[in-house]
ZADO-1210 file (C-alpha; in nm, 4 decimals, padded with zeros to 6 digits):
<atoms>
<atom x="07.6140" y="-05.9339" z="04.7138" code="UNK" pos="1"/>
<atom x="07.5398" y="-05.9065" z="05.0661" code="UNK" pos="2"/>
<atom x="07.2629" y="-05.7098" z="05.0415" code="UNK" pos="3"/>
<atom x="07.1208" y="-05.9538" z="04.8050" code="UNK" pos="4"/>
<atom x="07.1741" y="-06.3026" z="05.0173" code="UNK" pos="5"/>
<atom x="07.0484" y="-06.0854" z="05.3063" code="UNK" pos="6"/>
<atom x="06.6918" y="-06.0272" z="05.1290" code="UNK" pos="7"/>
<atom x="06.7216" y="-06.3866" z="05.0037" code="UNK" pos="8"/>
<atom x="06.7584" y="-06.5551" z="05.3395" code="UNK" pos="9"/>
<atom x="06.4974" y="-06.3039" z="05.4977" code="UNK" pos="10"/>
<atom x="06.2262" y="-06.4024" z="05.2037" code="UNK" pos="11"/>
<atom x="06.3424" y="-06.7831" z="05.3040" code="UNK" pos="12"/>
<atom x="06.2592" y="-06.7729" z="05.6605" code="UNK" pos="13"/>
<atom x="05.9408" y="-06.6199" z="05.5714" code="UNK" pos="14"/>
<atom x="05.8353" y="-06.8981" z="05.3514" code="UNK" pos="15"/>
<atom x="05.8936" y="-07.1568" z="05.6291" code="UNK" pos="16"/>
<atom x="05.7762" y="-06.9882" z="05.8658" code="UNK" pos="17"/>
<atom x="05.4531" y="-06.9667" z="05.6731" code="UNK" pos="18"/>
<atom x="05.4903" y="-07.3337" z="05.5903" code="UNK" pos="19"/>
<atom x="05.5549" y="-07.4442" z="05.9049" code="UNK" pos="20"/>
<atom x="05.2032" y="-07.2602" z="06.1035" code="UNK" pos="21"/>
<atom x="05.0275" y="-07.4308" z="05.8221" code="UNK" pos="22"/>
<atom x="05.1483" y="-07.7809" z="05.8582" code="UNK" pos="23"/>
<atom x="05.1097" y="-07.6897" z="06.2455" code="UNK" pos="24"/>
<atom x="04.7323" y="-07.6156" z="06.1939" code="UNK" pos="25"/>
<atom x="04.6470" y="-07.8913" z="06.0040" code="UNK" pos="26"/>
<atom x="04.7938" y="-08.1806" z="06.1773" code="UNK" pos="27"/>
<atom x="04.5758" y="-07.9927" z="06.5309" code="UNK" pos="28"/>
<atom x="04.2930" y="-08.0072" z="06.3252" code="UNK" pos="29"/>
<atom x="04.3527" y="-08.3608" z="06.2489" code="UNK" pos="30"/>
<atom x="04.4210" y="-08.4680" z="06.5802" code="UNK" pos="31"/>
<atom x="04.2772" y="-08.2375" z="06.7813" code="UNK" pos="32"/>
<atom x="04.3770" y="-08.4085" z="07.1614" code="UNK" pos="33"/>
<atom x="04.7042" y="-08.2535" z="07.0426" code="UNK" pos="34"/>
<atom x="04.5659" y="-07.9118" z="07.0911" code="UNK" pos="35"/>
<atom x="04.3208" y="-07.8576" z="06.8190" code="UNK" pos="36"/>
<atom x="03.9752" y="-07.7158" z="06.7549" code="UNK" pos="37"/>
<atom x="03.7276" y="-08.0132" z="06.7716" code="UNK" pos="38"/>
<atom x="03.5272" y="-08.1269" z="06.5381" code="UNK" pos="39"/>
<atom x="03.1051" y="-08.1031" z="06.5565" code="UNK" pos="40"/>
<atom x="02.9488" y="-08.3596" z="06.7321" code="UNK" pos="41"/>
<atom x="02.7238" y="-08.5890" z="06.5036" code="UNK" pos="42"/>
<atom x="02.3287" y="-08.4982" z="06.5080" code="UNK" pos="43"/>
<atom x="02.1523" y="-08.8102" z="06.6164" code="UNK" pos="44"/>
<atom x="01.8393" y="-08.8720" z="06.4976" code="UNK" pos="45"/>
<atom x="01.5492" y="-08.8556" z="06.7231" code="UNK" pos="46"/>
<atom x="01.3210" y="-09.2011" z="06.7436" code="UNK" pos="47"/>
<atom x="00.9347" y="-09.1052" z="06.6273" code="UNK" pos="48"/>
<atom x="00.7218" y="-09.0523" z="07.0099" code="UNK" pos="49"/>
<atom x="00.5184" y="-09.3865" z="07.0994" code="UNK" pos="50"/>
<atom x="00.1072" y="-09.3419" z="07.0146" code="UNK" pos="51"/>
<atom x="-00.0603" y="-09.2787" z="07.3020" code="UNK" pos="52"/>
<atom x="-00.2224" y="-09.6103" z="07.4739" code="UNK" pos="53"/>
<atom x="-00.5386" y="-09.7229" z="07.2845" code="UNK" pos="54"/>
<atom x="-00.4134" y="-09.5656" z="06.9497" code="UNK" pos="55"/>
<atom x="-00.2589" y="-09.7626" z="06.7051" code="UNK" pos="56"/>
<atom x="-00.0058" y="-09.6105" z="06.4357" code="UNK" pos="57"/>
<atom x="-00.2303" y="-09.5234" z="06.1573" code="UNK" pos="58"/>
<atom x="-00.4378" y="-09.3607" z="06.3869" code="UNK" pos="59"/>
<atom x="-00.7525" y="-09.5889" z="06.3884" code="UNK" pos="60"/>
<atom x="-00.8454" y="-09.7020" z="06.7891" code="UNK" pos="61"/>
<atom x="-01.0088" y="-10.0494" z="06.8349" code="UNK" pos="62"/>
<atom x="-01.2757" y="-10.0789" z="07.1482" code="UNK" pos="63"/>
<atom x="-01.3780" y="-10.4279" z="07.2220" code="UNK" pos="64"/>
<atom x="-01.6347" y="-10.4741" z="07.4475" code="UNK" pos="65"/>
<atom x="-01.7287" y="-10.8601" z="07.5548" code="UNK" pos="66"/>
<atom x="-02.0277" y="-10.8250" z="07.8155" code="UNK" pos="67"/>
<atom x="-02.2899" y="-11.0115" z="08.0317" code="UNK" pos="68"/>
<atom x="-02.6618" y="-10.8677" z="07.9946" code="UNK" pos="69"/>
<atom x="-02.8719" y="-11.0815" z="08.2825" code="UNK" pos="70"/>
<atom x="-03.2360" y="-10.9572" z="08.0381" code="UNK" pos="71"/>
<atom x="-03.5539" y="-11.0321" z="08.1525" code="UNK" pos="72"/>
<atom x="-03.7120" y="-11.1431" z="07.8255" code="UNK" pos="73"/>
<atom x="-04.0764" y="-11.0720" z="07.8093" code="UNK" pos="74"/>
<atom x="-04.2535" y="-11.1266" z="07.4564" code="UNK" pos="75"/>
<atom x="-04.6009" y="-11.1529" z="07.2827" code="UNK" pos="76"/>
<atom x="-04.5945" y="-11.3703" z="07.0289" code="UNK" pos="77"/>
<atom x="-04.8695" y="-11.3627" z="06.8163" code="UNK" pos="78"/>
<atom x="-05.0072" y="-11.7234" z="06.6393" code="UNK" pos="79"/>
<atom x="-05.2713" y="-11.8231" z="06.4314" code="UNK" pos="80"/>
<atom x="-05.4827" y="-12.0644" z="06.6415" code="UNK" pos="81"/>
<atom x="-05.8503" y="-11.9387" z="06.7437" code="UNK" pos="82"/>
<atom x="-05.8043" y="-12.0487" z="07.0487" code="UNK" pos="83"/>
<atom x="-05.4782" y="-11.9027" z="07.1197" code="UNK" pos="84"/>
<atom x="-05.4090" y="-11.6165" z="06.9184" code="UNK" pos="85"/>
<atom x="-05.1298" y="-11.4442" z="07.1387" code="UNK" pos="86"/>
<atom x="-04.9031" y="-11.6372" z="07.3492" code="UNK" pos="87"/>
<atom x="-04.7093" y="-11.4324" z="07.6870" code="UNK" pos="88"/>
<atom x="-04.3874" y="-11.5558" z="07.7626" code="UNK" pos="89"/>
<atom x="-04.1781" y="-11.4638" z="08.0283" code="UNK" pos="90"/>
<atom x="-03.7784" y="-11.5155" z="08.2072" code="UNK" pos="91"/>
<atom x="-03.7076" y="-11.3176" z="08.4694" code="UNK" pos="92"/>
<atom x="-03.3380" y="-11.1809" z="08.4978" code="UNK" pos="93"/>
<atom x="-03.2207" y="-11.4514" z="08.7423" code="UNK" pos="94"/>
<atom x="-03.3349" y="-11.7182" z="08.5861" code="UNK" pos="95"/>
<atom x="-03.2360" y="-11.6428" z="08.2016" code="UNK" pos="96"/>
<atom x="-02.9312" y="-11.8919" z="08.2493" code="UNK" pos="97"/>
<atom x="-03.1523" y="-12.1668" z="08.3690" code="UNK" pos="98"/>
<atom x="-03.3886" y="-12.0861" z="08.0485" code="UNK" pos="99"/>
<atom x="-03.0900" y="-12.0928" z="07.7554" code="UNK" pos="100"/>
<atom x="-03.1303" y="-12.3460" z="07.5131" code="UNK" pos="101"/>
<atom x="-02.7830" y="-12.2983" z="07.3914" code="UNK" pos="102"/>
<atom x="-02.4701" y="-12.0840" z="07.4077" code="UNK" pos="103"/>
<atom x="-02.5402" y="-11.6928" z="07.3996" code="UNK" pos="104"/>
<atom x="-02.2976" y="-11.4452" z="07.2380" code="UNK" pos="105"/>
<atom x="-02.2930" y="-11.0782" z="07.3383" code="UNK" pos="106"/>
<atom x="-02.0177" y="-10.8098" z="07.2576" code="UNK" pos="107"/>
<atom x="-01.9700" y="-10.4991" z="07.0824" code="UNK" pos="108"/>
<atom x="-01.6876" y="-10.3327" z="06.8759" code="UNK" pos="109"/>
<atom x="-01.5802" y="-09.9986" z="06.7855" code="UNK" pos="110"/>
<atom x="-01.3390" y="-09.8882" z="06.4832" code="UNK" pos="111"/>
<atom x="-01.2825" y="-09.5001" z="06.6032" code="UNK" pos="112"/>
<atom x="-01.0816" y="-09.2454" z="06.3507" code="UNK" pos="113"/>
<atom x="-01.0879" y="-08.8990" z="06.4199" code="UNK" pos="114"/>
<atom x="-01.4160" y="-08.7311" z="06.4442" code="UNK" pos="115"/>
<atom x="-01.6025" y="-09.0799" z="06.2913" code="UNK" pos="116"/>
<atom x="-01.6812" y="-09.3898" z="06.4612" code="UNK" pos="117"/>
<atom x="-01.8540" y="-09.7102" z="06.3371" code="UNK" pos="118"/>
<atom x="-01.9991" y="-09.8879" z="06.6649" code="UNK" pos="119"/>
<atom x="-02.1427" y="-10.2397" z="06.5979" code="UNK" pos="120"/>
<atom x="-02.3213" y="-10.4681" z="06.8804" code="UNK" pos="121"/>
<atom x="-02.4341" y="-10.8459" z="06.8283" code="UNK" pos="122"/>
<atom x="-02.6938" y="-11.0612" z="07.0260" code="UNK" pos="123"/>
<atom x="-02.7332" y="-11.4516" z="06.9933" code="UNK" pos="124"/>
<atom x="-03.0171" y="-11.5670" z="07.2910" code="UNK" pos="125"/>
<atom x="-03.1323" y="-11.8585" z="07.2850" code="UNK" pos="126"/>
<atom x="-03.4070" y="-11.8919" z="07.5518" code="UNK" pos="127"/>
<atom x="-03.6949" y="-12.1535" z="07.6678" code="UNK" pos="128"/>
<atom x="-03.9541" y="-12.1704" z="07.8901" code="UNK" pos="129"/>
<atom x="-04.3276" y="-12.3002" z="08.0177" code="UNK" pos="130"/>
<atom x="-04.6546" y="-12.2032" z="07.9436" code="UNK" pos="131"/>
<atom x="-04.9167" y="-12.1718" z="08.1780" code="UNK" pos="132"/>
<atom x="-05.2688" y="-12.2155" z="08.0892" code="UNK" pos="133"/>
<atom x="-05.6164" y="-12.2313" z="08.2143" code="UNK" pos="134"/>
<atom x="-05.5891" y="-12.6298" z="08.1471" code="UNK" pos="135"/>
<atom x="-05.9555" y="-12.6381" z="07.9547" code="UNK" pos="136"/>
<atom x="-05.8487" y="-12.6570" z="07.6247" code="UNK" pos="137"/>
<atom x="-05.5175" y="-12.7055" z="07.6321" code="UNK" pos="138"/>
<atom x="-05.3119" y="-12.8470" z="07.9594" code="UNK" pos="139"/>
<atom x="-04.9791" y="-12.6395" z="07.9647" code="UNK" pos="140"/>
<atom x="-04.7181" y="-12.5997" z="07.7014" code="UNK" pos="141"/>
<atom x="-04.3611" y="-12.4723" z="07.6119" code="UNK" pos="142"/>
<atom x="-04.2070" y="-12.2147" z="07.4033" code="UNK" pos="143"/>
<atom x="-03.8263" y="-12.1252" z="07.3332" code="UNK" pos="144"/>
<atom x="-03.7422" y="-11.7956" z="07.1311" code="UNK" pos="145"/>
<atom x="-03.4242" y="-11.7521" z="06.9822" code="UNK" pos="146"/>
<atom x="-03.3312" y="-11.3705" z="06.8918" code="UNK" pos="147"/>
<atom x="-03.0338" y="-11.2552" z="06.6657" code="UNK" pos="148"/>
<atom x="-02.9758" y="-10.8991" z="06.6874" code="UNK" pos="149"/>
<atom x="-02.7034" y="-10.7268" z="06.5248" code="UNK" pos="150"/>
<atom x="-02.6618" y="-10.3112" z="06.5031" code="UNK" pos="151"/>
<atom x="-02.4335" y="-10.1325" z="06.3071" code="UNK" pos="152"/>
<atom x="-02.4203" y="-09.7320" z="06.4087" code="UNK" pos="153"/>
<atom x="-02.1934" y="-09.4476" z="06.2461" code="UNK" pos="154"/>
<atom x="-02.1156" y="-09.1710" z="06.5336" code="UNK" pos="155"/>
<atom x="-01.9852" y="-08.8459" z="06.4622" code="UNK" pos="156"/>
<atom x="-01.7861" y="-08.6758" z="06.7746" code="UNK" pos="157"/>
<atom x="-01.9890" y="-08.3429" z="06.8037" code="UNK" pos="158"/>
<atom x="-01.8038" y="-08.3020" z="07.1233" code="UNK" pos="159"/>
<atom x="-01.4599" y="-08.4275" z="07.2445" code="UNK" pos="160"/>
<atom x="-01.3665" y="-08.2785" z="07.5439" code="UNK" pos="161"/>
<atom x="-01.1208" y="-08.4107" z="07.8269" code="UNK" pos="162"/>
<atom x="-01.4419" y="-08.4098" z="08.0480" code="UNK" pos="163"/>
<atom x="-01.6863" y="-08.4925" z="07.8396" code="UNK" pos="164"/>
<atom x="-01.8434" y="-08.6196" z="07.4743" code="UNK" pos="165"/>
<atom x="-02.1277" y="-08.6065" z="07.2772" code="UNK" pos="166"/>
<atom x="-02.1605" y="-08.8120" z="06.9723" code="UNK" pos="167"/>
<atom x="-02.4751" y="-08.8920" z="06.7183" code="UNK" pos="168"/>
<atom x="-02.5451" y="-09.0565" z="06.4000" code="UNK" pos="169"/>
<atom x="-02.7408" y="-09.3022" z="06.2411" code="UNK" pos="170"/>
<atom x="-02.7359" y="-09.6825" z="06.1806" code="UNK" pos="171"/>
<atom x="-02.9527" y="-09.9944" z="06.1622" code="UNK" pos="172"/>
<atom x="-03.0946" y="-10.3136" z="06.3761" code="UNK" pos="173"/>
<atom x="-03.1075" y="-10.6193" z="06.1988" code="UNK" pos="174"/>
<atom x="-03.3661" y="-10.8489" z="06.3802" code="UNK" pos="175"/>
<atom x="-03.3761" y="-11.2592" z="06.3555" code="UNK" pos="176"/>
<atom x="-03.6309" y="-11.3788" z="06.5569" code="UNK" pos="177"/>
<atom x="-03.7746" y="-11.7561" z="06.5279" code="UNK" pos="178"/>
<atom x="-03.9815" y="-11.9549" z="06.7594" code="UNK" pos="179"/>
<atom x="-04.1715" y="-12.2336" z="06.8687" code="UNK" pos="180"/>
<atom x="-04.4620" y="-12.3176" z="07.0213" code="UNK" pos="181"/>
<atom x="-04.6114" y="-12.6285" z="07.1678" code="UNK" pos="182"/>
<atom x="-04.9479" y="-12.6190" z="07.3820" code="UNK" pos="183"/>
<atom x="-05.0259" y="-12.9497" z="07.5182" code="UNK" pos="184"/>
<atom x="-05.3803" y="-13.1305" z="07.4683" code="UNK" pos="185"/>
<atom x="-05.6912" y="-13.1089" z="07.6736" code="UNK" pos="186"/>
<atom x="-06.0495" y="-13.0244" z="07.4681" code="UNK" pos="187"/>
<atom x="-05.8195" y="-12.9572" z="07.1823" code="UNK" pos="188"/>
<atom x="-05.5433" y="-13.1738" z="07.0632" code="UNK" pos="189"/>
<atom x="-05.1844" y="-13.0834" z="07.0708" code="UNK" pos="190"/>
<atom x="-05.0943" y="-12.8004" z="06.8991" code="UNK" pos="191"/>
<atom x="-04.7058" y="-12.6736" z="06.7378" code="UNK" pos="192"/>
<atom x="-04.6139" y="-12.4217" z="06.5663" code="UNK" pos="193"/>
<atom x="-04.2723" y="-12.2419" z="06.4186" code="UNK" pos="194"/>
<atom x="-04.2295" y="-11.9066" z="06.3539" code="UNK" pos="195"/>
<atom x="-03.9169" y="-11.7131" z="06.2613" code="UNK" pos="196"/>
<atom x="-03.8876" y="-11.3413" z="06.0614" code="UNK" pos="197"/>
<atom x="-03.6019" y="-11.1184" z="05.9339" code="UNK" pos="198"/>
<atom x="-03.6117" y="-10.7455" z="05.9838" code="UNK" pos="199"/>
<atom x="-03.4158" y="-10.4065" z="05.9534" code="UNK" pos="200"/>
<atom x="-03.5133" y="-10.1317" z="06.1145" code="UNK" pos="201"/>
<atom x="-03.2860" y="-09.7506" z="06.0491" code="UNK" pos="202"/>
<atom x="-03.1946" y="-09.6016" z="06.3646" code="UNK" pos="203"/>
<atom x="-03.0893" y="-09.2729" z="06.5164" code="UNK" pos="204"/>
<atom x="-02.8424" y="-09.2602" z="06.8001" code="UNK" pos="205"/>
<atom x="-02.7007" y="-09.0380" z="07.0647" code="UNK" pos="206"/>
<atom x="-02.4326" y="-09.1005" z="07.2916" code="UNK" pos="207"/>
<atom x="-02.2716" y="-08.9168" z="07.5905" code="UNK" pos="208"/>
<atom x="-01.9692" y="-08.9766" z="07.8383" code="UNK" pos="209"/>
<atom x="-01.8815" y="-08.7673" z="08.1164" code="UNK" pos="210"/>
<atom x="-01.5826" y="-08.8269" z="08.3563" code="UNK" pos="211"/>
<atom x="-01.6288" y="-08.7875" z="08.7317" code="UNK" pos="212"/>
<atom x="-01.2998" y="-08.8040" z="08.8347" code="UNK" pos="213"/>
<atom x="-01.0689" y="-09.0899" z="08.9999" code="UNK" pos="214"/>
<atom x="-01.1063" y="-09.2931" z="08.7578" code="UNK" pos="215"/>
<atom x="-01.4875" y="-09.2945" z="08.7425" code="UNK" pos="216"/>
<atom x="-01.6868" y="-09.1982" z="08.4938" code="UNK" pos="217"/>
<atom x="-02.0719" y="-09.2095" z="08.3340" code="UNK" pos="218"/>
<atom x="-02.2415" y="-09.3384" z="07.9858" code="UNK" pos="219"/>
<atom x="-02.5267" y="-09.2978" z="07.8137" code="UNK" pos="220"/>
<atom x="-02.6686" y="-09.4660" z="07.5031" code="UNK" pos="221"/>
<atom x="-02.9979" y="-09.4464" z="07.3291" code="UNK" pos="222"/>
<atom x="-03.1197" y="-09.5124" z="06.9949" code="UNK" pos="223"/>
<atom x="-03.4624" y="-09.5235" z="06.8263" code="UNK" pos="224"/>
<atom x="-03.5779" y="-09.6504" z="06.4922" code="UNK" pos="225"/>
<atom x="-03.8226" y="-09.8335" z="06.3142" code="UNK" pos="226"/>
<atom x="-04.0446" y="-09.5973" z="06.2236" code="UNK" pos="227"/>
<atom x="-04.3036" y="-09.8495" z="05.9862" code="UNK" pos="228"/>
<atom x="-04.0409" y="-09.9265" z="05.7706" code="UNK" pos="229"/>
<atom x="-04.0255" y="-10.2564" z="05.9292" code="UNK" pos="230"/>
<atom x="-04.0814" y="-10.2737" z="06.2715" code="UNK" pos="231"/>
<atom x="-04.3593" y="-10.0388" z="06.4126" code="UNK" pos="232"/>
<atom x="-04.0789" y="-09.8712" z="06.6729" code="UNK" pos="233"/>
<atom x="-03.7330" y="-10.0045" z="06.7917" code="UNK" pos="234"/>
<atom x="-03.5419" y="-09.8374" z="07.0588" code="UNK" pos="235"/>
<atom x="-03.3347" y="-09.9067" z="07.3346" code="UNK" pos="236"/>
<atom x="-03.1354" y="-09.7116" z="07.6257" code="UNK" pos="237"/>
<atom x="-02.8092" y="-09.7974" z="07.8112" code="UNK" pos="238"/>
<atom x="-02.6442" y="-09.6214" z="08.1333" code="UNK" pos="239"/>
<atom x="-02.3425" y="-09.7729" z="08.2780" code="UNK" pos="240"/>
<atom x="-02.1139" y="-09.6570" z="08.5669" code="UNK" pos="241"/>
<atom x="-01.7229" y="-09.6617" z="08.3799" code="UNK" pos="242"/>
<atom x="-01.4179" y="-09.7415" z="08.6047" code="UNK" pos="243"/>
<atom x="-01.0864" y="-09.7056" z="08.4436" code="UNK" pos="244"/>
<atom x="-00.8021" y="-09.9396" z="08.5632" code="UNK" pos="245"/>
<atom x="-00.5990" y="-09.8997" z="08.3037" code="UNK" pos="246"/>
<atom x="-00.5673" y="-09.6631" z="08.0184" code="UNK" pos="247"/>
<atom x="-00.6078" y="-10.0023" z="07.7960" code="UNK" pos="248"/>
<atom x="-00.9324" y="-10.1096" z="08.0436" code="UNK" pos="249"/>
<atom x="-01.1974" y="-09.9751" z="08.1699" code="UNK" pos="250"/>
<atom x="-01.5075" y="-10.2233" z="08.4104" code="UNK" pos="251"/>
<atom x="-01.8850" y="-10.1215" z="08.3416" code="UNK" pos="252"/>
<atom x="-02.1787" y="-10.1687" z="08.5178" code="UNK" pos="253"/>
<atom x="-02.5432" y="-10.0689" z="08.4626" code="UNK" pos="254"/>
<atom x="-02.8741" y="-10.1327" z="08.3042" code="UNK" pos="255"/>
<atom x="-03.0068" y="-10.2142" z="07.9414" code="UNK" pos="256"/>
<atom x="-03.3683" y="-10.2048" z="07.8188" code="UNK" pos="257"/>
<atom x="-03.4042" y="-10.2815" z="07.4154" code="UNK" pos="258"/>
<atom x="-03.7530" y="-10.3280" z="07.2919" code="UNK" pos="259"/>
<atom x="-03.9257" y="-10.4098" z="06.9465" code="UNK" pos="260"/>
<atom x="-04.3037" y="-10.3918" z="06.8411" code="UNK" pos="261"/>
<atom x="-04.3286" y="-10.5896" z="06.4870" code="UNK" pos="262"/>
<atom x="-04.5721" y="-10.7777" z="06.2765" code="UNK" pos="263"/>
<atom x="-04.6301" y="-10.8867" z="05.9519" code="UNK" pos="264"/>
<atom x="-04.8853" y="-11.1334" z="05.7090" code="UNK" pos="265"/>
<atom x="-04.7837" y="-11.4143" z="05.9054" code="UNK" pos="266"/>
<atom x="-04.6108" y="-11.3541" z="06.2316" code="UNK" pos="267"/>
<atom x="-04.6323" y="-11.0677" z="06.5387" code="UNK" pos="268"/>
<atom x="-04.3673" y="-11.0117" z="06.7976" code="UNK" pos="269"/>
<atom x="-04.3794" y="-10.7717" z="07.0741" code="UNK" pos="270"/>
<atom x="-04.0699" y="-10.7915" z="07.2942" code="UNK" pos="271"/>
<atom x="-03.9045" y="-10.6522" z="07.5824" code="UNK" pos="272"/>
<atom x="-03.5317" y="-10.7201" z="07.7049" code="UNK" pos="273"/>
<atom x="-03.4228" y="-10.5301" z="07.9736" code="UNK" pos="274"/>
<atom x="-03.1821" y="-10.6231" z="08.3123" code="UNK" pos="275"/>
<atom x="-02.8350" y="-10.5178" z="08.4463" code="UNK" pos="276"/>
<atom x="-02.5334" y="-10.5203" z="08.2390" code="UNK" pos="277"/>
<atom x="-02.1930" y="-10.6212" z="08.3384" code="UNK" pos="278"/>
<atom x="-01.8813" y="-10.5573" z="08.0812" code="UNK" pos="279"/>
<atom x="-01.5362" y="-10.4851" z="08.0385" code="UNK" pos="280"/>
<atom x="-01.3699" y="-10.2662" z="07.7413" code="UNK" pos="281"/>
<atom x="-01.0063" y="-10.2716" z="07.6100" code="UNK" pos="282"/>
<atom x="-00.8717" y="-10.0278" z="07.4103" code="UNK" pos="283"/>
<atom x="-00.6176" y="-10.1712" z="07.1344" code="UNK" pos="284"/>
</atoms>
């Protein structure tokens, strides 16, 4: 009998003791400032990185470009009086504001997207001035000129470099010219007459960027088209001087020259825009 209550109370004390470093164990791992293991701190979730400035999420980059093109205008317009068959007109850069007959527009956009871009540029000019003659047959005049120009190119980035880039494509100038001319009696009476055509010439374009450091950089535009599908040639060249304020904004400064030779059944245009150019572009 002893022998057996012996083993029974031995067994006994091993069962609590057993019981008891379990309970122990799991009330540390509940509450482990009591001297338990603690738990695995929570993975938080990382917010997505910001695009970089001038990107916007979906990847597409939006360049405005608002700018002030001080053009001397020089055209040839051809009409279909004996006496006068082409008529010279000519503003000098200085004194296109005191020519306008109305409220320009000028400003270009560009929807970028990888290695693509679709560049657009728009021209409203409206622009008046005298005629000088020899005061025989007719005794002075006027003509204005109003020219709508809008250009739509597709760029591909050949070259994208921190440095530098290199981009071509092709595209198209849409041309809306109209005008009208009044020469003033002398021999001959009075004389008016209107004017206006509606082109499209295809184009092929080339652009390049370099960066000189401090925040300065160079561009280069030129495109050329026509070709006798419409206009008999069509081309014009851009070189601005780029400082960057901001990695949003970026001041240019520089010269423009865009020239057309056209003519049809009833009409014959020969004009030449060039000047300094003065713009700003923002990045979106």
């Amino acid at each position: 009998m002893r022998r057996a209550r012996k083993f029974i109370m031995t067994v006994l004390a091993v069962l609590f003791a057993a019981i008891g470093t379990g309970a122990s164990d799991a009330y540390a791992q509940q509450y482990p400032a009591l001297g338990g293991p603690s738990p695995p701190a929570p993975v938080l979730s990382q917010p997505p990185a910001p695009p970089p400035p001038g990107m916007l999420t979906s990847g597409l980059q939006v360049i405005v470009t608002p700018y002030l093109w001080l053009a001397n205008v020089n055209a040839a317009i051809s009409t279909p009086l004996a006496r006068a068959p082409v008529v010279d007109t000519s503003v000098g850069a200085f004194q296109l504001l005191g020519h306008l007959d109305g409220v320009p527009f000028l400003g270009s956009v560009e929807f970028r997207d990888g290695p693509f871009s679709l560049l657009g540029d728009v021209i409203h000019l409206p622009v008046g001035t005298n005629i000088t003659t020899r005061n025989v047959f007719f005794n002075g005049g006027n003509a204005s000129l109003t020219t709508n120009i809008g250009t739509a190119v597709l760029l591909f980035h050949a070259v994208d470099q921190p440095v530098q880039s290199l981009d071509g494509g092709v595209g198209f100038r849409a041309w809306g010219v109209s005008s009208e001319l009044t020469l003033n009696g002398g021999l001959l009476p009075t004389m008016s007459v209107n004017r206006s055509a509606e082109w499209g010439d295809p184009l092929i374009a080339v652009r390049y960027h370099r960066e000189l450091g401090n925040g300065f950089g160079l561009t280069a535009y030129g495109d050329l088209g026509g070709f006798g599908v419409a206009a008999h040639v069509d081309w014009q060249v851009v070189g601005t001087l780029d400082y960057t304020l901001k990695p949003w904004v970026a001041l240019r400064l520089g010269y423009r020259s865009l020239n057309v030779t056209a003519s049809g059944s009833d009409f014959g245009y020969n004009v030449h825009m060039k000047g300094p150019i003065l713009g700003a572009t923002f990045r979106f």
